[in-house]
LOVOBA-641292 format. One record per residue: residue in three letters; z, x, y of N, C-alpha, C in turn. Coordinates in steps of 0.05 Angstrom, whole numbers, padded with zeros to 5 digits, always signed. Last residue first. Example, Ala and Ser with C-alpha at 12.3 -4.5 7.8 and 13.67 -1.06 7.14 Angstrom:
2
SER+00142+00257-00045+00143+00273-00021+00157+00258+00001;ALA+00156+00264-00114+00156+00246-00090+00156+00264-00066;
This chain:
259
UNK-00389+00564-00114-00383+00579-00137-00398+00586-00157;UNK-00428+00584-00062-00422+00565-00081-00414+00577-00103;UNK-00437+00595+00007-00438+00603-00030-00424+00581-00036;UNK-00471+00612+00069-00462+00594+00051-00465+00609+00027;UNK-00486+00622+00141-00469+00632+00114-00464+00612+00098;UNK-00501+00622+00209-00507+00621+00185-00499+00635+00154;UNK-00515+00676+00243-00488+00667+00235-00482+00650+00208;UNK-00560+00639+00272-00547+00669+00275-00524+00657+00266;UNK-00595+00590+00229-00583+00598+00257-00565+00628+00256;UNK-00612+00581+00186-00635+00589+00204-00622+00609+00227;UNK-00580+00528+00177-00588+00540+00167-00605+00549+00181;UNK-00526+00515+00219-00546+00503+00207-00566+00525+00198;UNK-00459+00531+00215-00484+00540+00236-00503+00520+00219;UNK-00395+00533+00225-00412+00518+00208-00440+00512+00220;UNK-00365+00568+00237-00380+00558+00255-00404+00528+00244;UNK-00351+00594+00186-00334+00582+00208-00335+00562+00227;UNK-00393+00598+00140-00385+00602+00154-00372+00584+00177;UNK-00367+00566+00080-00388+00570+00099-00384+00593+00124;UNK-00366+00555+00004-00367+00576+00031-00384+00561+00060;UNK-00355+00499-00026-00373+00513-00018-00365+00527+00007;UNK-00340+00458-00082-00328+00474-00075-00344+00499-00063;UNK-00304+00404-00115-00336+00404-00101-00324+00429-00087;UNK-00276+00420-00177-00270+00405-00151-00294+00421-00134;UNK-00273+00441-00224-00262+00411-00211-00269+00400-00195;UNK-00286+00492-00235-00303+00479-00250-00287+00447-00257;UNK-00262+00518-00181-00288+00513-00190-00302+00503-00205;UNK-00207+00523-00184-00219+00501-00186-00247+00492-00174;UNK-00190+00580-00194-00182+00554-00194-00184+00528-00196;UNK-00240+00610-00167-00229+00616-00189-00205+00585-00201;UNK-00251+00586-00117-00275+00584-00145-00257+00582-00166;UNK-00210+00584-00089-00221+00568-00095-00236+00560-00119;UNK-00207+00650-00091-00188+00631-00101-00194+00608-00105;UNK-00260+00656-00062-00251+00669-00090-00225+00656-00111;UNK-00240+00635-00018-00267+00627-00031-00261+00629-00060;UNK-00205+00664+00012-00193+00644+00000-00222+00621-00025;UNK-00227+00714+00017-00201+00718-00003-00195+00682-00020;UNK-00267+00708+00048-00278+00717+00016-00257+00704+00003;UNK-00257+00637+00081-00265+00669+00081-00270+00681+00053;UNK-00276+00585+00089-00288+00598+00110-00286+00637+00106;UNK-00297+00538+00043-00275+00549+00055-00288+00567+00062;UNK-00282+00464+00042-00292+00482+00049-00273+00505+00058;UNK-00289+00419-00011-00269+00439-00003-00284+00459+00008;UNK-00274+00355-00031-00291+00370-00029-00268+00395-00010;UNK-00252+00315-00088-00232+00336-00068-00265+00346-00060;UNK-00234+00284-00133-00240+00272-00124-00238+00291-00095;UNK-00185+00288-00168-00202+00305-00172-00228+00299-00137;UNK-00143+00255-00158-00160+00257-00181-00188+00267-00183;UNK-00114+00257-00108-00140+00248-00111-00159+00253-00132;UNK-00070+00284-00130-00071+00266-00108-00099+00253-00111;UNK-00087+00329-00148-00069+00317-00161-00070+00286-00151;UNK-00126+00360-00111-00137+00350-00139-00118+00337-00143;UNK-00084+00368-00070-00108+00350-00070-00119+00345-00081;UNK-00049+00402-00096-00042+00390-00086-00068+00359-00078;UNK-00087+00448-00111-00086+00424-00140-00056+00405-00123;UNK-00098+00468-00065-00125+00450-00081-00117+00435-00101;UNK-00072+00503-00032-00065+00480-00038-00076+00456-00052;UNK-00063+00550-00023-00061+00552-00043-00045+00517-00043;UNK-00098+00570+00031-00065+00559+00035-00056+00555+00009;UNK-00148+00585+00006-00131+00598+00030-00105+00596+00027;UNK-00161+00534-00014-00151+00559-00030-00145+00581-00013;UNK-00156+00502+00017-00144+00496+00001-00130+00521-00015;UNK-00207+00511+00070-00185+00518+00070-00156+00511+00041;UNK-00202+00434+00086-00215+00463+00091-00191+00481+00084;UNK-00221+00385+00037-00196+00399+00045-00212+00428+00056;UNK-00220+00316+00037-00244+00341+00058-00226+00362+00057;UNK-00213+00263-00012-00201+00284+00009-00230+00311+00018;UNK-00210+00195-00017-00213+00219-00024-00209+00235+00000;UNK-00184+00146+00008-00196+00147-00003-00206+00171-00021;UNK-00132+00114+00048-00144+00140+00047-00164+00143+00013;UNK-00094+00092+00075-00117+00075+00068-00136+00098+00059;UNK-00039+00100+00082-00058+00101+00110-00081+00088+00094;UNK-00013+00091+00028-00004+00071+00057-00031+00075+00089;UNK-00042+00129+00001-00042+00094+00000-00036+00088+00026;UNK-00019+00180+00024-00049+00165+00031-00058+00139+00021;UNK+00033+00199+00033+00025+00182+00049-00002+00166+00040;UNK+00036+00248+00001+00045+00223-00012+00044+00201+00009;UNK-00002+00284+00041-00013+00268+00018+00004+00247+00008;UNK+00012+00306+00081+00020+00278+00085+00001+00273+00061;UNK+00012+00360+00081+00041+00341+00082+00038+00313+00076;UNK-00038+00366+00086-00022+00370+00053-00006+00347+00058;UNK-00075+00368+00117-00058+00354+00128-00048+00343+00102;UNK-00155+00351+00106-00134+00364+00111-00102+00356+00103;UNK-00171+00288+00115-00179+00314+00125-00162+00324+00124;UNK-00185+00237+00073-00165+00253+00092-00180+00277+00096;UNK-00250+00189+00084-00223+00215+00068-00208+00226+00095;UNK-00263+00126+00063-00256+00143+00094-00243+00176+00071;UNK-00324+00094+00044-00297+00101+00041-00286+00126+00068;UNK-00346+00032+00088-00350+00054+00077-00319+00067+00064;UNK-00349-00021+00094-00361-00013+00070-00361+00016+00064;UNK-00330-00045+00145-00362-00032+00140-00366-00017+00115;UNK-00275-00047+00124-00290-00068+00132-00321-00070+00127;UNK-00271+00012+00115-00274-00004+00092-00288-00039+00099;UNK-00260+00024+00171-00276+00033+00155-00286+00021+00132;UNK-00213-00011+00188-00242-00015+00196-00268+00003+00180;UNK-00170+00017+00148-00189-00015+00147-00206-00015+00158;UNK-00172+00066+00166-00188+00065+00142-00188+00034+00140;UNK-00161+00065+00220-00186+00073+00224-00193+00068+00191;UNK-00114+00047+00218-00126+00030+00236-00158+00028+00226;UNK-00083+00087+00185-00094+00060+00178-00100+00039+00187;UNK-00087+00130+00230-00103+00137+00208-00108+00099+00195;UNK-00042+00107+00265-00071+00107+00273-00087+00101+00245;UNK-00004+00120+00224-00007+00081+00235-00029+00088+00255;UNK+00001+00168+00217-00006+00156+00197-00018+00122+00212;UNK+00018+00186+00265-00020+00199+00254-00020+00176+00226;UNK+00060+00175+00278+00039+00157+00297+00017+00166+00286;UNK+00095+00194+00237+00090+00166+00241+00067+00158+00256;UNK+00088+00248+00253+00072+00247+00235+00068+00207+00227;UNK+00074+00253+00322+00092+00248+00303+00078+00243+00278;UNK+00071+00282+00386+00064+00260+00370+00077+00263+00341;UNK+00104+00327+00417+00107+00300+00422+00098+00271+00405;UNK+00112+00368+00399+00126+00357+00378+00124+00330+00398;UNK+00057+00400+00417+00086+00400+00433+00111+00382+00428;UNK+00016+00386+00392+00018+00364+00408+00045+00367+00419;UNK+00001+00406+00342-00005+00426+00357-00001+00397+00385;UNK+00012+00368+00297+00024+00398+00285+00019+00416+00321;UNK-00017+00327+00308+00016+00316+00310+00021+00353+00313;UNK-00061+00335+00277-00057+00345+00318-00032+00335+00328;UNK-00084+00323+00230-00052+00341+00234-00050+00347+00263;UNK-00120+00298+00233-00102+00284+00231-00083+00303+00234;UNK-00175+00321+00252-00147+00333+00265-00134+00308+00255;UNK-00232+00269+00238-00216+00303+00231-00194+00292+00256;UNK-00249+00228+00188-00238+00231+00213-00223+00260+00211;UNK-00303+00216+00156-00288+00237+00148-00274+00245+00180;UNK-00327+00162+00114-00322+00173+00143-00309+00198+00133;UNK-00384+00155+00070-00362+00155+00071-00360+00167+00111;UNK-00452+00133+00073-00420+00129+00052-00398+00128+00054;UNK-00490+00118+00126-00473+00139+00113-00451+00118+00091;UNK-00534+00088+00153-00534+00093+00128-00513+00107+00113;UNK-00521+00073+00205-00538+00092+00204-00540+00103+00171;UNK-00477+00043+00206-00507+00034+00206-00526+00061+00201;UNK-00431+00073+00195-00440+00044+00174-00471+00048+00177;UNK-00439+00105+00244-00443+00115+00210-00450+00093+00199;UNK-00427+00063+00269-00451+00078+00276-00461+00089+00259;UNK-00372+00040+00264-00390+00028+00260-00426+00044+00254;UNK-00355+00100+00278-00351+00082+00256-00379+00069+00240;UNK-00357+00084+00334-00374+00116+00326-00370+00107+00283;UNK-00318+00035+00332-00349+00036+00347-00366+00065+00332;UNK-00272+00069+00328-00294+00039+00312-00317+00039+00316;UNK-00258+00093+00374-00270+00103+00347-00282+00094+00333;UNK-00254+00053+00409-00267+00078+00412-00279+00089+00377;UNK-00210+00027+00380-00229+00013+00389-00255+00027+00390;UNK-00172+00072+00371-00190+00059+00345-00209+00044+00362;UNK-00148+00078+00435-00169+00096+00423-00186+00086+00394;UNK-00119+00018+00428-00152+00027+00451-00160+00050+00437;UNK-00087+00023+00383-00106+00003+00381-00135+00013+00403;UNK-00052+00055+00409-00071+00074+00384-00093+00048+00376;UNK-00039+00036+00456-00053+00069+00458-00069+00068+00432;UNK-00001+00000+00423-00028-00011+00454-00045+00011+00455;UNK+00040+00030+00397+00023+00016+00383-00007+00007+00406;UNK+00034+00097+00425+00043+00075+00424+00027+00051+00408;UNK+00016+00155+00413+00053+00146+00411+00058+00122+00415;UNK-00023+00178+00422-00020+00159+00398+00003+00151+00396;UNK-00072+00206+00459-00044+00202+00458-00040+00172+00446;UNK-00105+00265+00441-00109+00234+00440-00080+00233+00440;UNK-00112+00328+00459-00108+00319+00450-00111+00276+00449;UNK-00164+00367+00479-00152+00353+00491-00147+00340+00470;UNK-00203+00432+00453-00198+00402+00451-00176+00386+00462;UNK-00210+00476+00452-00203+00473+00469-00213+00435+00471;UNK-00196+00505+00392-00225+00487+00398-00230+00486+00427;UNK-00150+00530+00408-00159+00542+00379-00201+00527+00393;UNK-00120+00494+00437-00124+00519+00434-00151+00531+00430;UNK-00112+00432+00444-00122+00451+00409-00131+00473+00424;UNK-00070+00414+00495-00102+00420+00490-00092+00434+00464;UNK-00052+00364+00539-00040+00380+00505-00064+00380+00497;UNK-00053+00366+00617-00063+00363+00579-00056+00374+00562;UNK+00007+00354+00650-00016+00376+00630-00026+00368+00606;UNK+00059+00341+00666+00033+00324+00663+00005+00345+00659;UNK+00105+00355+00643+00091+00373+00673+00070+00353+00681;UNK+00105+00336+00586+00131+00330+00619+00121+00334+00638;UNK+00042+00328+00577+00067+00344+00570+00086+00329+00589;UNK-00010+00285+00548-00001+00302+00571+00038+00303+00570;UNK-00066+00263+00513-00040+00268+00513-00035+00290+00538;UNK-00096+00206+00540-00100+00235+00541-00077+00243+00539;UNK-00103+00163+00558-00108+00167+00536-00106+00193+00528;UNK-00107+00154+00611-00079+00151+00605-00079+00144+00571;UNK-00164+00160+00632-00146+00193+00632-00113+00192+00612;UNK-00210+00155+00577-00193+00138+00596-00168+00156+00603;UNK-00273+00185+00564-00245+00181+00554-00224+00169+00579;UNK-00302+00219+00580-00315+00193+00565-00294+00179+00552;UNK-00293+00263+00594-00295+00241+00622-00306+00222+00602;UNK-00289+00297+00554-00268+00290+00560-00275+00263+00585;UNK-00341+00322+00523-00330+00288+00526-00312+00274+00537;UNK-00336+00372+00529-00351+00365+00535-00362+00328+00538;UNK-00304+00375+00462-00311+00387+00486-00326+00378+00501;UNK-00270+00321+00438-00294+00335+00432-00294+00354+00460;UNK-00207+00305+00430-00233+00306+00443-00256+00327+00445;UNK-00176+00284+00367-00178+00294+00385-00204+00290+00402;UNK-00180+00245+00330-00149+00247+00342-00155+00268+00362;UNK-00225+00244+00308-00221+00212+00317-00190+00227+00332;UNK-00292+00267+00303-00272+00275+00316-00250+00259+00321;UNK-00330+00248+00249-00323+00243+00274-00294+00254+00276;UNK-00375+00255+00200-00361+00268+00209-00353+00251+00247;UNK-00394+00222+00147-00400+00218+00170-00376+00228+00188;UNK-00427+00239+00087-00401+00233+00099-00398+00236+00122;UNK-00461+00215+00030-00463+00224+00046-00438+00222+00069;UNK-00503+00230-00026-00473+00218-00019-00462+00227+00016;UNK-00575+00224-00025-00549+00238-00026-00527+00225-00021;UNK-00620+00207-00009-00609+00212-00037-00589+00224-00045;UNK-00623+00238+00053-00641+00222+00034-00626+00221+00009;UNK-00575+00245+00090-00591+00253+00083-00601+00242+00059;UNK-00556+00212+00153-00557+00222+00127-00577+00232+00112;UNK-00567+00237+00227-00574+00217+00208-00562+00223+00172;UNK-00520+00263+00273-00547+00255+00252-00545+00235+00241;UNK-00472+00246+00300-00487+00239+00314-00520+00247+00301;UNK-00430+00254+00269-00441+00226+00266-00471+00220+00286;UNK-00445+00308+00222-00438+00294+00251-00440+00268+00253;UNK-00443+00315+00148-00459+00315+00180-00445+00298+00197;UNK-00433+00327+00090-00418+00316+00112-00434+00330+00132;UNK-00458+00310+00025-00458+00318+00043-00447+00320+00067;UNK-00472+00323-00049-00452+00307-00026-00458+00328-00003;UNK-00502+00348-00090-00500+00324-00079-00484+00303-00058;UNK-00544+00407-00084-00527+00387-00068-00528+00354-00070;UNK-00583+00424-00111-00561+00435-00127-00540+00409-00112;UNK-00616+00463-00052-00621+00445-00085-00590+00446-00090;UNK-00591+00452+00005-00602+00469-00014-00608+00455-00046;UNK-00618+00399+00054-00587+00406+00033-00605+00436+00014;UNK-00648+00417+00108-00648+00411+00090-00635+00419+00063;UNK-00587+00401+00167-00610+00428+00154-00616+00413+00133;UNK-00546+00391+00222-00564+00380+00197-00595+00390+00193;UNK-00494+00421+00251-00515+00413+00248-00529+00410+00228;UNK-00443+00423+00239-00451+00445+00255-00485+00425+00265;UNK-00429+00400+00188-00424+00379+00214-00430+00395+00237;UNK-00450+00406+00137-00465+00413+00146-00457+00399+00188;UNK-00420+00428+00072-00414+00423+00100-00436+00430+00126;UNK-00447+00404+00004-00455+00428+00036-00443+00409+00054;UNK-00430+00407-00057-00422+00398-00032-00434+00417-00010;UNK-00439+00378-00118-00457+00403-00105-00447+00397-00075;UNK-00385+00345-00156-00417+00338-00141-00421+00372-00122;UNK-00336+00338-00173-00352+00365-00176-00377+00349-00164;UNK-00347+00255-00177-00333+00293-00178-00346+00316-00183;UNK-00380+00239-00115-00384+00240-00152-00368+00269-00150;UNK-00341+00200-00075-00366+00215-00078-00364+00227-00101;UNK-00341+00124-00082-00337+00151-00073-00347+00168-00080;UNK-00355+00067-00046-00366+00076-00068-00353+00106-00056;UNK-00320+00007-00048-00327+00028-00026-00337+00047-00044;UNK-00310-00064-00038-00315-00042-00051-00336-00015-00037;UNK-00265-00098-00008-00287-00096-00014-00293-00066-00024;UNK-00230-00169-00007-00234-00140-00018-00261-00133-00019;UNK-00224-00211+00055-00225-00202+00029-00233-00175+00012;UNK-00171-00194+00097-00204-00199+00080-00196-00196+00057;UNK-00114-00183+00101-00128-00203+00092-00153-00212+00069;UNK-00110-00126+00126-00107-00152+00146-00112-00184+00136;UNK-00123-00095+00084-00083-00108+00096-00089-00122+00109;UNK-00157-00107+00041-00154-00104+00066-00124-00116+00064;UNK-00165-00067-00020-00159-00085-00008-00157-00084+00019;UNK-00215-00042-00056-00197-00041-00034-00188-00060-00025;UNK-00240-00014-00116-00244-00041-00101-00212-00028-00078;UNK-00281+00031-00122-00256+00035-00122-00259-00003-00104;UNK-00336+00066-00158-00330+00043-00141-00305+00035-00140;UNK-00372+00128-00182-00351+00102-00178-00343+00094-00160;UNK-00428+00144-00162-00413+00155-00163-00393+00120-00166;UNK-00488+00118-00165-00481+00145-00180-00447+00135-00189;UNK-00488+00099-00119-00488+00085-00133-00486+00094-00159;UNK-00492+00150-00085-00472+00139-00080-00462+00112-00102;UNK-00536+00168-00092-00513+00181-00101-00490+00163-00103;UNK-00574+00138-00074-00579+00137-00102-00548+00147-00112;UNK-00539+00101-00028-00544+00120-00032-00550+00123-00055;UNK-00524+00044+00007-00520+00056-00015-00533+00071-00026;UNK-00521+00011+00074-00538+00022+00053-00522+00040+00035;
């Protein structure tokens, strides 16, 4: 399904590397009104036309919409839904955990490894396709950066364009998340527009405006880097506060602006 927004917004034809034939993936309208909502799904504020929710909601009515999945790391609380010799692990044999999330890393160092985890992920993929969403939005492509220099920015790219053919197969467009470094990479992974958290924090937004012609949503989580955001490329690029936690509206904590 195609979204009033989505039919809005231009149509980029794609090619498949495997062949298929080409198919067209609709992306999300520049400067469009953006709420990060992958905390959970609230009703958009006026003003919103692009959206990113979990895969595990639904989209939201008339809107451009972007289907959040965890694809290089493990969700909390999922780890036994995962095959153990999928699981990155050190010399010692210790999980290589995200700290920061306490997420268990995905181990991608071999072509057989990164075909079984896309299998996995296809599927949560597929789910968006059906469940009406526009675009994917795979997070931690940078879990090469926190993986004990075991994974590689080679093995995040030859995953990543596992996950944007199959994406595009189902019609949808995929964006990068993040993970500057590897913008002169995003033809070769299959990469479509960008989710950048954090741009104007790191002072990296017209790295991802340049790259993706504008074409950039941008969340950012404090005053200093908000303010930079706005100021810069607020009247470019889709560009909304949240809080950290990315809470759903209602909830303790809860926070949002817009330039």
């Amino acid at each position: 399904m195609v979204t009033a927004a989505a039919a809005a917004a231009a149509a980029v034809t794609v090619s498949m590397s495997s062949g298929a034939s080409a198919s067209e993936v609709a992306l999300p309208p520049v400067h469009g009104g953006f709420d990060y909502q992958i905390g959970g799904a609230y009703t958009p504020p006026e003003g919103v036309d692009i959206v990113s929710r979990d895969r595990g909601d639904s989209p939201a009515d008339g809107l451009y919409n972007i289907c959040y999945v965890n694809a290089f790391q493990v969700q909390p609380g999922e780890r036994d839904q995962w095959p153990d010799d999928l699981l990155l692990r050190d010399g010692n044999g210790d999980l290589v955990i995200d700290t920061k999330w306490k997420e268990p890393l995905l181990d991608l160092r071999t072509g057989e490894k990164r075909e079984r985890v896309a299998d996995k992920v296809d599927g949560w993929i597929d789910g968006c396709a059906a469940k009406g969403f526009d675009a994917v939005e795979p997070d931690n492509y940078d879990s090469y950066e926190r993986s004990k220099k075991l994974l590689t920015t080679a093995h995040a790219k030859a995953f990543m364009a596992l996950l944007s053919e199959h994406a595009h197969a189902q019609g949808l467009a995929i964006a990068q998340k993040n993970t500057a470094e590897l913008l002169p990479d995003r033809e070769a992974a299959g990469l479509d527009f960008a989710v950048a958290e954090e741009c104007g924090e790191y002072d990296e937004c017209g790295e991802f405006a340049e790259a993706y012609d504008d074409r950039v949503v941008v969340v950012e989580y404090g005053d200093e880097g908000f303010a930079k955001a706005c100021e810069g490329w607020g009247d470019r690029l889709s560009v909304v506060r949240r809080d950290e936690g990315v809470s759903p509206a209602g909830a303790e904590g809860y926070a949002r602006e817009t330039c």
